[in-house]
C-alpha positions in Angstrom: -8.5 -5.5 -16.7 -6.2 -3.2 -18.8 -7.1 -2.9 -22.2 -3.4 -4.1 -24.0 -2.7 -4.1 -27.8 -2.3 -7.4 -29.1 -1.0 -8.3 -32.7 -1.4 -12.0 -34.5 1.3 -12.9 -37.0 -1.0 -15.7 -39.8 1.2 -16.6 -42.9 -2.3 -17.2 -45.1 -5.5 -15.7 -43.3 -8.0 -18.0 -46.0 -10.7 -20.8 -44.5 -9.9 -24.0 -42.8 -9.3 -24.9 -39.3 -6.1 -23.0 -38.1 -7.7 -19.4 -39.2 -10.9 -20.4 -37.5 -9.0 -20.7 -34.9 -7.2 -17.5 -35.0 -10.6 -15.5 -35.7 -12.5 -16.9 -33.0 -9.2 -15.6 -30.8 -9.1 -12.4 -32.0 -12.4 -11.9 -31.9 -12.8 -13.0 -28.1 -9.8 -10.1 -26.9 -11.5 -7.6 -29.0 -14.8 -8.3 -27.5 -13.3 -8.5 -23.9 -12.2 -4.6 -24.6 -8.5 -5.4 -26.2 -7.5 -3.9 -29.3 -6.2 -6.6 -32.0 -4.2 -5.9 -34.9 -4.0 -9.3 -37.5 -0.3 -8.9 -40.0 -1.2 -11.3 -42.5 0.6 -11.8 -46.0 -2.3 -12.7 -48.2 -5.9 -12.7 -47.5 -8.2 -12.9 -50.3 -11.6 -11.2 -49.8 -13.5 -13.8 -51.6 -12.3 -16.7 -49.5 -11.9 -15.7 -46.1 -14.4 -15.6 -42.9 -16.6 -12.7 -42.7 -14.9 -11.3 -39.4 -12.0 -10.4 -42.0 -13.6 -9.0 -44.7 -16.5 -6.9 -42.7 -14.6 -4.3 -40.7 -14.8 -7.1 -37.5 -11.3 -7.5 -37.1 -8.6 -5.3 -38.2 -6.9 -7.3 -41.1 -3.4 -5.3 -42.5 -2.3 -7.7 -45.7 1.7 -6.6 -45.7 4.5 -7.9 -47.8 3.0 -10.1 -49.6 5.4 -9.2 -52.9 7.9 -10.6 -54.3 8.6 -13.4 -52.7 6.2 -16.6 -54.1 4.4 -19.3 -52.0 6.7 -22.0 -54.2 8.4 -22.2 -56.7 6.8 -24.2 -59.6 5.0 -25.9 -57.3 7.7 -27.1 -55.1 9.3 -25.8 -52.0 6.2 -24.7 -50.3 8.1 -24.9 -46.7 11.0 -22.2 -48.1 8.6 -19.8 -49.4 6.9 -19.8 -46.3 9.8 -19.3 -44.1 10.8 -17.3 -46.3 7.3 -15.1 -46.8 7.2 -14.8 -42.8 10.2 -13.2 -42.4 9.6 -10.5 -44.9 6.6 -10.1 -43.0 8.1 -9.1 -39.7 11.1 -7.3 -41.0 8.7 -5.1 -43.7 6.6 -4.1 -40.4 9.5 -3.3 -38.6 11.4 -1.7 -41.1 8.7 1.1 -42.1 7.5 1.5 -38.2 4.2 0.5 -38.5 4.8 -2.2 -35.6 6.6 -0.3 -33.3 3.4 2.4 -33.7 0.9 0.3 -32.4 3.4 -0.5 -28.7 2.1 -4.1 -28.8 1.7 -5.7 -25.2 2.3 -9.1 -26.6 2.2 -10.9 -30.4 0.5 -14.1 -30.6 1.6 -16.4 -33.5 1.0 -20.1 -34.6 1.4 -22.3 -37.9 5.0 -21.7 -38.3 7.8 -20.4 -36.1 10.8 -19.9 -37.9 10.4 -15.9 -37.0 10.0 -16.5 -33.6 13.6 -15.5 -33.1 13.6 -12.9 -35.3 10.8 -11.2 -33.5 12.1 -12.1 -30.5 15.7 -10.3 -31.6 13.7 -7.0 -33.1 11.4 -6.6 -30.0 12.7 -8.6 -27.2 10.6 -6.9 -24.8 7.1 -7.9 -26.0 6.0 -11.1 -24.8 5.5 -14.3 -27.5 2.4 -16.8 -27.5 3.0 -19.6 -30.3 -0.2 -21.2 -31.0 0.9 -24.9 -32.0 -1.3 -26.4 -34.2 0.4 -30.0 -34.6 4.1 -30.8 -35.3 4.7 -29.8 -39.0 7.5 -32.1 -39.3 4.7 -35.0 -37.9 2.0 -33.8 -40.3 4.9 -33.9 -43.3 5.7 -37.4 -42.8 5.1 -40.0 -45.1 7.9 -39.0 -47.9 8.6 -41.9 -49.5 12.1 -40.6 -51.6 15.4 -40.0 -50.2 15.6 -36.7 -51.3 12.6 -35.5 -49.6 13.7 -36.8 -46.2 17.1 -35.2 -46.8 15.2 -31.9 -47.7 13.0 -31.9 -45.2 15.6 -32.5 -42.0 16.5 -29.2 -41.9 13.1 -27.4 -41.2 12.3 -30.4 -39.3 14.8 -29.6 -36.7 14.7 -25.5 -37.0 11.1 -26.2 -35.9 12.3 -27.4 -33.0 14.6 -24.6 -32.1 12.6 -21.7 -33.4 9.9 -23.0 -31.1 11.7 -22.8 -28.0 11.9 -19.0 -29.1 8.6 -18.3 -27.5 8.2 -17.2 -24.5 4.6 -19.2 -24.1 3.3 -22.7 -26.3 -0.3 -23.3 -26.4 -1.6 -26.2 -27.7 -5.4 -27.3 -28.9 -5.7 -30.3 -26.4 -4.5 -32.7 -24.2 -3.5 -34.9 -26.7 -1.7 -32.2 -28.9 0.4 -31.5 -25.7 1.3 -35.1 -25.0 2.3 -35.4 -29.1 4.5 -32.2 -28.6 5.9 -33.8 -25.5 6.8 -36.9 -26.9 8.4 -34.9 -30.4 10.3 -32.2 -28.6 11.1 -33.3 -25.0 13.6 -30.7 -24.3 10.8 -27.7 -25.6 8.4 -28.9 -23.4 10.6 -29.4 -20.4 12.2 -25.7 -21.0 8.9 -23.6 -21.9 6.1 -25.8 -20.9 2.8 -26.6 -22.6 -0.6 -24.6 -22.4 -3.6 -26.2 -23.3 -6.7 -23.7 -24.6 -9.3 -25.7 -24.9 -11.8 -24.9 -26.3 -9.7 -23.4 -28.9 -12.8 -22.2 -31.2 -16.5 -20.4 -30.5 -18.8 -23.3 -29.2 -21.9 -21.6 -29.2 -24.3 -22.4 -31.7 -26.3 -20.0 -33.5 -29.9 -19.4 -32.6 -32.0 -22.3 -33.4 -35.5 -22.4 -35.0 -38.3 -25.2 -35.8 -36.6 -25.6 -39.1 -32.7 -26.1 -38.2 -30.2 -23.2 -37.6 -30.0 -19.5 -39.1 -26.9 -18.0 -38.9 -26.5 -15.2 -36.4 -26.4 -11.9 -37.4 -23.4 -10.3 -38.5 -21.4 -8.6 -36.1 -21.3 -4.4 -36.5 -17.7 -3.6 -37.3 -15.7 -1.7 -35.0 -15.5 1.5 -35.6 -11.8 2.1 -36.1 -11.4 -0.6 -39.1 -12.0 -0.1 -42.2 -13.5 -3.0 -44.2 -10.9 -5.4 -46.4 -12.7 -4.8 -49.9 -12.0 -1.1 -49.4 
C-alpha cells in the first residue's frame, strides 16, 4: 500500500465522542504508514486527548481569530459555519494546504465547506464522517422563531452533504436515520458504515482493574501542541 497524505478538517478538536472518534482515525492511517495532517480551529491543550497534545498526531490550530463561536451566546450554528470556512480559505490562501498535495480530506461534524473545498481543490477526494443529522439532534425548539431560524441550515445540511464525494456513518442505524432524513443524498452518494468507528481494545489488564497503556512515542516529524 502507498503511503498518501491525508488531512482531517474538526471545527473544535476538545473531548467527547465525535473527537474520539476522529483521533482513533487518525491515529489508525498514521500507524498503517500514512501521514495525517489534523486543521483544527481551536484546540485547547488542557482539554484535549493526549494523541493531540503529545507530538502523536500532527495538530495545526489555524484561523481561529476573529471570528467568535456565538455571539452573546446565541447563534452557535453561524459562527460555526462561519469559523469553518475561514478555516479552509486561511489554509488555502497562504498555501500551506496545497504544500502538503493531500490524497484525500476527511471531514465530519459539519459540512457547509464541503463545497467550498470541493470548488478550491476539486481533484482531492472528500470523506464526510456523519455523526447524526444536526438538524435531528437540533430538534425540540419550542418558539416560532427558532424553527424559522433554523430552516435554513437545516436544509444547506442537506445540500452541502451531497458535496462529498464519500458519507460514512457510525452504524447501521445511523445509515438507516440518514436514509430516511435525506433520501435523495443517500440515493445519489450512498452510505458507508465504519463500524467500529473507535479503538476497541482494552488496555492491559491487571489483578486490580485496568492501567492505562503506555503513552505512545511521538512521531518524529511533529512537534508537541504546548510548544
Amino acid at each position: 500500500m502507498t503511503p498518501k497524505t491525508l488531512v482531517f478538517f474538526h471545527p473544535d478538536l476538545g473531548i467527547g465522542g465525535a473527537e474520539r472518534l476522529i483521533v482513533d482515525a487518525a491515529v489508525g492511517l498514521q500507524d498503517q504508514g500514512h501521514r495525517v495532517v489534523i486543521f483544527t480551529s481551536r484546540c485547547d491543550a488542557d482539554h484535549c486527548f493526549e494523541e493531540c497534545r503529545d507530538g502523536t498526531l500532527d495538530v495545526r490550530v489555524r484561523a481561529n481569530k476573529p471570528l467568535p463561536t456565538s455571539i452573546l451566546s446565541r447563534l452557535s450554528i453561524l459562527c460555526a459555519i462561519a469559523r469553518q470556512m475561514q478555516l479552509v480559505l486561511h489554509v488555502t490562501a497562504t498555501g500551506e494546504l496545497a504544500s502538503l498535495n493531500p490524497q484525500a480530506f476527511i471531514v465530519d461534524q459539519l459540512s457547509a465547506a464541503l463545497p467550498l473545498l470541493r470548488s478550491l481543490h476539486g481533484r482531492t477526494p472528500i470523506l464526510f464522517y456523519c455523526h447524526f443529522p444536526d438538524l435531528l439532534l437540533a430538534r425540540g425548539r419550542s418558539s416560532l422563531i427558532k424553527r424559522i431560524y433554523r430552516l435554513p441550515f437545516d436544509k444547506l445540511e442537506e445540500w452541502t452533504t451531497a458535496s462529498a464525494h464519500v458519507v460514512a456513518v457510525n452504524s447501521c442505524f445511523t445509515r438507516d436515520v440518514v436514509s430516511a432524513t435525506w433520501p435523495t443524498l443517500s440515493s445519489i452518494i450512498g452510505l458507508n458504515v465504519v463500524y467500529p468507528c473507535v479503538d476497541t481494545h482494552p488496555p492491559p489488564q491487571q489483578k486490580n482493574g485496568y492501567e492505562p497503556s503506555p503513552p505512545r512515542p511521538p512521531h518524529p516529524q511533529h512537534q508537541s501542541l504546548r510548544a
